[in-house]
N, C-alpha and C positions, 0 to 999 in steps of 0.2 A: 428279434429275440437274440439277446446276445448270453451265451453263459459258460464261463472257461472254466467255471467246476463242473457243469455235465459234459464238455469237450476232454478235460482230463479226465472223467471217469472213464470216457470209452475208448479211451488211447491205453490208459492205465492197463482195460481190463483187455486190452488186445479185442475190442471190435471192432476196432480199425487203429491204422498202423500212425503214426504219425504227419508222414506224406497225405496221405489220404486225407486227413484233418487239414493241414496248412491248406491245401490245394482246394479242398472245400470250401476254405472258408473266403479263397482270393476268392475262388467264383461267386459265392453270395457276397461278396464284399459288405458294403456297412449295413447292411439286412432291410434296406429301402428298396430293394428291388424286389424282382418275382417272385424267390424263393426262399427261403433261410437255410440255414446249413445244415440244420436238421433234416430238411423236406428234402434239401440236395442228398443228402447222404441214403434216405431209403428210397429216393426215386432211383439213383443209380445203384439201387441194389449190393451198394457197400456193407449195410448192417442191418442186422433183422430188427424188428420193431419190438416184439417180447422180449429181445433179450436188451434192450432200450429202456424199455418198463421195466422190466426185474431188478437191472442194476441199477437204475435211478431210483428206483423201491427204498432198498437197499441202503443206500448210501444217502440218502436224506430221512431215513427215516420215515419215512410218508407212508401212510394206506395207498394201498391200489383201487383205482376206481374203476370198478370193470363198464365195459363199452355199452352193456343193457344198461345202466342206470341214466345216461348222457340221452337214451330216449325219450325219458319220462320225466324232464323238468319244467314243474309248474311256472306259469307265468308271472308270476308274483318273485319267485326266484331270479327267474332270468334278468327281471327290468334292476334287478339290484347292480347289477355291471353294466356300464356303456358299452355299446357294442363296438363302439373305434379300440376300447380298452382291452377288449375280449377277442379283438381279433389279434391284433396287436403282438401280445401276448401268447396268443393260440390256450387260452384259457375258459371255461366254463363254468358256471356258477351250477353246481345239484343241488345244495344244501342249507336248509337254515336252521341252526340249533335253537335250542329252545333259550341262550343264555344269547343270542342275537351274531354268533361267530355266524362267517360263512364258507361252508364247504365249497371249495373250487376243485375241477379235473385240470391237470396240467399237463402240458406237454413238456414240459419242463420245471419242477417244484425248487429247483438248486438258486432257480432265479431270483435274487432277493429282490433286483430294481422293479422287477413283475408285480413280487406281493407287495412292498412300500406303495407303488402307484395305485395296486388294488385296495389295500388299506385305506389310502387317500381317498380315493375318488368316492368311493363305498362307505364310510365312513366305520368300516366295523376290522375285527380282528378275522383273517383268511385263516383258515385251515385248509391245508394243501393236498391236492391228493394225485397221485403219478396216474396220467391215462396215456393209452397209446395215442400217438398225433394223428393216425387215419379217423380214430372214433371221435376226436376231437373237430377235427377237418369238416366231418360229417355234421358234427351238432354247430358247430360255426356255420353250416351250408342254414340249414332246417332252420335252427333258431334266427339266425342274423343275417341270413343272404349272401354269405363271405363264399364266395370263389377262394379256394386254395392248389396247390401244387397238387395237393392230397387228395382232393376231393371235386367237382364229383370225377368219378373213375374216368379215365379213357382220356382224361383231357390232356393230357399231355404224354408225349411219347416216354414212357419209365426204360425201356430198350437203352435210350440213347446213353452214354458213359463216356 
């Protein structure tokens, strides 16, 4: 996941300093490893996660997808995203309108190379919607068997900074 419009929003909005970003982002370096700089930044407890949601809310415009809805997605929904796509991403499909659009939760909505790929793969138009990344983390576990940073709990030491 790469996205330097959600990395300036939260520099911008002062949830983390500058330093704090750069140095995030050497450690996840090109986001093939462990963790992404997102999951870096609220394991070490540098930025809260609502206020991640609000301001990404906010600034793309997006509905919020609250973390009850990520429990109750039919299976017909799910098979609409591949699940290498959906983890990928840290993305979730809820939703299929009636006009064939598909509601995604995201951990990131700013991300445009996300929705083109999801567009692609999917063949339909994404409607985006900002979830927090632990509810996300979660419904990647449930639905798709993704091990994340996030998820499930305990797995890795959140202390460490």
């Amino acid at each position: 996941m790469s996205s330097t419009q959600l990395q300036s929003i939260l520099v911008a909005q002062r949830l983390v300093t500058p330093e704090q970003m750069q140095y995030t982002l050497e450690t996840a370096g090109d986001g093939a490893g462990e963790f992404t700089w997102l999951e870096l930044l609220l394991l070490w407890h540098l930025v809260e996660e609502q206020h991640v949601v609000n301001h990404v809310e906010a600034a793309a415009k997006v509905p919020r997808c609250e973390p009850e809805r990520l429990s109750h997605v039919p299976h017909e929904v799910l098979s609409l995203v591949p699940a290498d796509v959906a983890i990928e991403h840290r993305v979730v499909p809820v939703g299929l309108e009636p006009d064939g659009d598909l509601r995604v939760a995201m951990v990131d909505p700013t991300d445009e190379t996300a929705v083109e790929e999801l567009e692609f793969f999917c063949d339909r138009r994404i409607l985006r919607e900002a979830a927090p990344a632990t509810a996300v983390a979660w419904a990647l576990h449930h639905y798709y068997g993704a091990a994340s940073a996030l998820w499930p709990p305990g797995q890795y030491d959140r202390s460490a900074a």
